[in-house]
C-alpha positions as CSV (number, residue, x, y, z in Angstrom):
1,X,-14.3,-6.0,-26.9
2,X,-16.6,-4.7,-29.2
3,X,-15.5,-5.3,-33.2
4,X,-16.1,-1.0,-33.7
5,X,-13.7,-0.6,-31.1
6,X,-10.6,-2.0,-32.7
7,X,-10.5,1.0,-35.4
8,X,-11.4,-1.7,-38.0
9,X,-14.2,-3.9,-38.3
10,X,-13.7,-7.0,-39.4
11,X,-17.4,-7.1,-41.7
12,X,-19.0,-3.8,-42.6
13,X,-21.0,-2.5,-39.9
14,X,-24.7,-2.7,-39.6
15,X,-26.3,0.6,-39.2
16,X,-30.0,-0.1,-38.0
17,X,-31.6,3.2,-38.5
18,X,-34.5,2.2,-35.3
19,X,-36.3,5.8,-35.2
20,X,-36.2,7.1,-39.2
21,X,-38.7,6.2,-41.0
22,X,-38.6,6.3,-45.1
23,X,-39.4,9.9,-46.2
24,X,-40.0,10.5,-42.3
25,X,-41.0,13.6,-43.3
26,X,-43.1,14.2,-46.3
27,X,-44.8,16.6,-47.9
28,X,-45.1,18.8,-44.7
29,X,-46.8,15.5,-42.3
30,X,-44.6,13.8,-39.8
31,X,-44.9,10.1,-39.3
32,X,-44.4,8.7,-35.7
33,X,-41.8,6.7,-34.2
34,X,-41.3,3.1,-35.0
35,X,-43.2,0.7,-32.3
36,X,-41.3,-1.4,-29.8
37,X,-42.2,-4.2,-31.6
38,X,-40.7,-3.0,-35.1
39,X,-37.4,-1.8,-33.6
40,X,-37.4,-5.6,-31.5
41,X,-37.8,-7.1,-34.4
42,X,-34.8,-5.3,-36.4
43,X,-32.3,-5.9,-33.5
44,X,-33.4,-9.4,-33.2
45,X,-32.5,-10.4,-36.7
46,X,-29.1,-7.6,-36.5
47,X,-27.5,-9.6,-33.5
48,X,-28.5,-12.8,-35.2
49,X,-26.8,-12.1,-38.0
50,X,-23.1,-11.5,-36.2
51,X,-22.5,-8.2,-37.8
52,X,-20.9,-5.6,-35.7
53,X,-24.3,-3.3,-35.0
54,X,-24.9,0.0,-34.5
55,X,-28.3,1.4,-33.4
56,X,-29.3,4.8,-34.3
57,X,-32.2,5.4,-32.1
58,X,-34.6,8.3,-30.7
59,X,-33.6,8.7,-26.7
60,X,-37.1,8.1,-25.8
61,X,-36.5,4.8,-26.9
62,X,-33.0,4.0,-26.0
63,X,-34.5,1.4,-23.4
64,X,-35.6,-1.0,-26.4
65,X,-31.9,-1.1,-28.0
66,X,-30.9,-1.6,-24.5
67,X,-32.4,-5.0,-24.6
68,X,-30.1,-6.3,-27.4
69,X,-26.9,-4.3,-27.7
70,X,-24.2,-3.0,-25.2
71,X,-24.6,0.8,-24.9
72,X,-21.4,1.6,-26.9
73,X,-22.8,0.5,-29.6
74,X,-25.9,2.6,-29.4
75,X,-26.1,6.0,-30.8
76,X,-29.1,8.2,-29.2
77,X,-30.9,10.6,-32.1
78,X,-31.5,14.1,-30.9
79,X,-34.7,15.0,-30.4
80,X,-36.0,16.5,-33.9
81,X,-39.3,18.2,-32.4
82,X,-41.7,16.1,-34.3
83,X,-40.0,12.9,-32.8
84,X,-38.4,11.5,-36.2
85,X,-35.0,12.3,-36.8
86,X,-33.9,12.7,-40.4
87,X,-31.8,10.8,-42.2
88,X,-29.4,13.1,-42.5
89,X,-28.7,13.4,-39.2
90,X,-29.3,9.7,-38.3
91,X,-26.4,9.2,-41.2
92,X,-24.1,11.8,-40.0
93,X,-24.3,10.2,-36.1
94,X,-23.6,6.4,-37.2
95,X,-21.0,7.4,-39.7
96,X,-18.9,9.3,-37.1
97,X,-19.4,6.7,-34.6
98,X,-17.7,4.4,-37.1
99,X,-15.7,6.1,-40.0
100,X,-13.2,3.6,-40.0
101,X,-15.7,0.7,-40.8
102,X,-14.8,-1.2,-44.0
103,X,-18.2,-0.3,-45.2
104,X,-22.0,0.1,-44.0
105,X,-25.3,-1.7,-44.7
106,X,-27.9,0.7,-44.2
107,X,-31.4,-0.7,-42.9
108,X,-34.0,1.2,-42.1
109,X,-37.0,0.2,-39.5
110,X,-39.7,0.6,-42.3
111,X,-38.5,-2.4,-43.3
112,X,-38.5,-4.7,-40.0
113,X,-38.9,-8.4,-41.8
114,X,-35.0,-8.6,-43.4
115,X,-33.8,-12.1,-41.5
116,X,-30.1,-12.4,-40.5
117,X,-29.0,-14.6,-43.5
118,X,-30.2,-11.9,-46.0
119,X,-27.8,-9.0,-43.9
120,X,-25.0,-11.6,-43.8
121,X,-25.6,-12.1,-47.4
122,X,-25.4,-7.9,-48.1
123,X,-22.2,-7.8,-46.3
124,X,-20.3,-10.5,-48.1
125,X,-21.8,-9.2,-51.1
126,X,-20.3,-5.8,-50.4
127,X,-16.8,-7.6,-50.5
128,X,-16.8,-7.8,-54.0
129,X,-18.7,-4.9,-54.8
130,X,-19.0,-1.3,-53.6
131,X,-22.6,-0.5,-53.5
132,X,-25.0,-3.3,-53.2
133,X,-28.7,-3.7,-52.5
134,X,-30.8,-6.8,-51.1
135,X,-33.6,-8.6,-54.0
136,X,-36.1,-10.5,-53.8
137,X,-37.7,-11.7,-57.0
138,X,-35.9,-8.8,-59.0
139,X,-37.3,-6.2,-56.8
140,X,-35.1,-4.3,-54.8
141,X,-35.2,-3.5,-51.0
142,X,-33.7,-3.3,-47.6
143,X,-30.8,-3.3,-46.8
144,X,-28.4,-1.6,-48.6
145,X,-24.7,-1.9,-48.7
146,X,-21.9,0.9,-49.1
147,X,-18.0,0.4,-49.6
148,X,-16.0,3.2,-47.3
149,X,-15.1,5.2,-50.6
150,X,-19.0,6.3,-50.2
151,X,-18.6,7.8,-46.8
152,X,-18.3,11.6,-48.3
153,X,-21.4,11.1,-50.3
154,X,-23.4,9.3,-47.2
155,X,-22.4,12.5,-45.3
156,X,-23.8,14.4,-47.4
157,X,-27.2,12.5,-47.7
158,X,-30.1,14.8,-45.9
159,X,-33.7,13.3,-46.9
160,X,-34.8,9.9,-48.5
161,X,-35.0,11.9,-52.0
162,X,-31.3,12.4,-51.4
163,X,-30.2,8.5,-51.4
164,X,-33.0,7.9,-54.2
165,X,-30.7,10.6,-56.4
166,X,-27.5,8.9,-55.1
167,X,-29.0,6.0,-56.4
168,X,-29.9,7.0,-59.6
169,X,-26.1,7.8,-59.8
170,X,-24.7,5.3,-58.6
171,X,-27.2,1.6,-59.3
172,X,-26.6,-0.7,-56.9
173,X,-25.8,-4.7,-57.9
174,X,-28.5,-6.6,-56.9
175,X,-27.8,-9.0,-54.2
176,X,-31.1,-12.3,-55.0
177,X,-32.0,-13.3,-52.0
178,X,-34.8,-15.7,-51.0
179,X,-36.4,-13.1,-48.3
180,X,-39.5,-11.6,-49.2
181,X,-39.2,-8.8,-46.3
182,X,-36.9,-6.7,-48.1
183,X,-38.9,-5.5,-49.7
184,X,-41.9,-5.4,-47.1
185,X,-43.1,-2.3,-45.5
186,X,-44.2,-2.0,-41.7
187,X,-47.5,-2.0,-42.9
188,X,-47.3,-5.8,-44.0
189,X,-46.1,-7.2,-40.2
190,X,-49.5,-7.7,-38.7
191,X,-50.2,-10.1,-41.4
192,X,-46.9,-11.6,-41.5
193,X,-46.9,-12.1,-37.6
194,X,-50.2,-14.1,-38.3
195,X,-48.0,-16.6,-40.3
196,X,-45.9,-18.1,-38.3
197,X,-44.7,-19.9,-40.9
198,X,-43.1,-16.8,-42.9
199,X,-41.4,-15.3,-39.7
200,X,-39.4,-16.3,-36.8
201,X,-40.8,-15.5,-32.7
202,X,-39.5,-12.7,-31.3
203,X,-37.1,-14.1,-28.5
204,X,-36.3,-11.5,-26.3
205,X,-32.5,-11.8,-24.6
206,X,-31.5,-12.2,-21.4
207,X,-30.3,-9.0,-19.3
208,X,-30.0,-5.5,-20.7
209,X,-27.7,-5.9,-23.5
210,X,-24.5,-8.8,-24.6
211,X,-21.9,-8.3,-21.7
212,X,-19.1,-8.6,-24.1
213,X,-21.1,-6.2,-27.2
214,X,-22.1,-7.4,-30.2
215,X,-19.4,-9.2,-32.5
């Protein structure tokens, strides 16, 4: 059984935001949805890391997630019109599909080269602390990690601008880790897939999604 259906997760739960971009919308211009390969690359790393994982994905893309996660544990975004659900509403979904959950990390698929030991490292970082972001070399990145005493103020979030404010209010302890894509945007993966050194293959699983969910 899946961990988010016992009530109470055992970790916080991993909220993979696969169709909103950062500031999806800004200044009046849409960006388009994530590629296959970005969102492959999040889940990948997400089931890797053991984490009970929720995708919050567009449903013209609900076949991708299908790959790596048991449907339960998929949220489908409405459609938005432009194709890129907000964050708001991408919050408000994997919230209520969880509100139970000891806490959330929060990763967005602009940011599609965080490896499973730097999530793992977020969560147990978020046992000692309530609000906690991922480092690397004193910058701060993806993901970011929320106690449950946040969930009122997540619900409330509606744009990017919104958790930079919350943010401001509320600074996040830094959590060093020795990842360099936390704090890499999309825009760096063709040159990071060329480096085979600084990223893991893709290994796509078996079957359309873990039998038994993801733990």
């Amino acid at each position: 059984m899946s961990a988010l259906l016992t009530g109470q997760a055992a970790s916080p739960v991993l909220l993979v935001l696969a169709s909103v971009w950062r500031g999806a919308v800004r200044r009046g211009q849409a960006r388009p949805l994530p590629t296959t390969q970005t969102i492959e690359l999040c889940l990948q790393q997400a089931v890797l890391s053991g984490l009970p994982v929720v995708a919050l994905i567009a449903e013209s893309q609900l076949t991708v997630a299908a790959r790596w996660l048991a449907r339960r544990d998929i949220v489908a975004l409405p459609d938005m019109g432009d194709g890129t659900p907000s964050l708001g509403v991408a919050l408000a979904a994997g919230l209520g599909h969880c509100p139970q959950a000891r806490g959330w990390l929060l990763w967005a698929s602009h940011a599609p080269m965080v490896q499973a030991a730097t999530l793992c490292a977020v969560a147990r970082a978020l046992e000692h602390q309530p609000l906690v972001r991922a480092h690397y070399q004193g910058i701060g990145g993806q993901p970011l990690g929320f106690a449950a005493e946040f969930y009122s103020d997540l619900m409330r979030l509606r744009a990017d601008d919104d958790l930079q404010r919350m943010l401001a209010r509320f600074p996040a302890d830094p959590v060093e880790v020795d990842d360099p894509g936390v704090t890499l945007d999309v825009a760096d993966l063709p040159r990071m897939l060329q480096a085979p050194a600084s990223w893991p293959a893709l290994d796509r699983p078996q079957g359309e999604g873990p039998a038994g969910g993801v733990r």
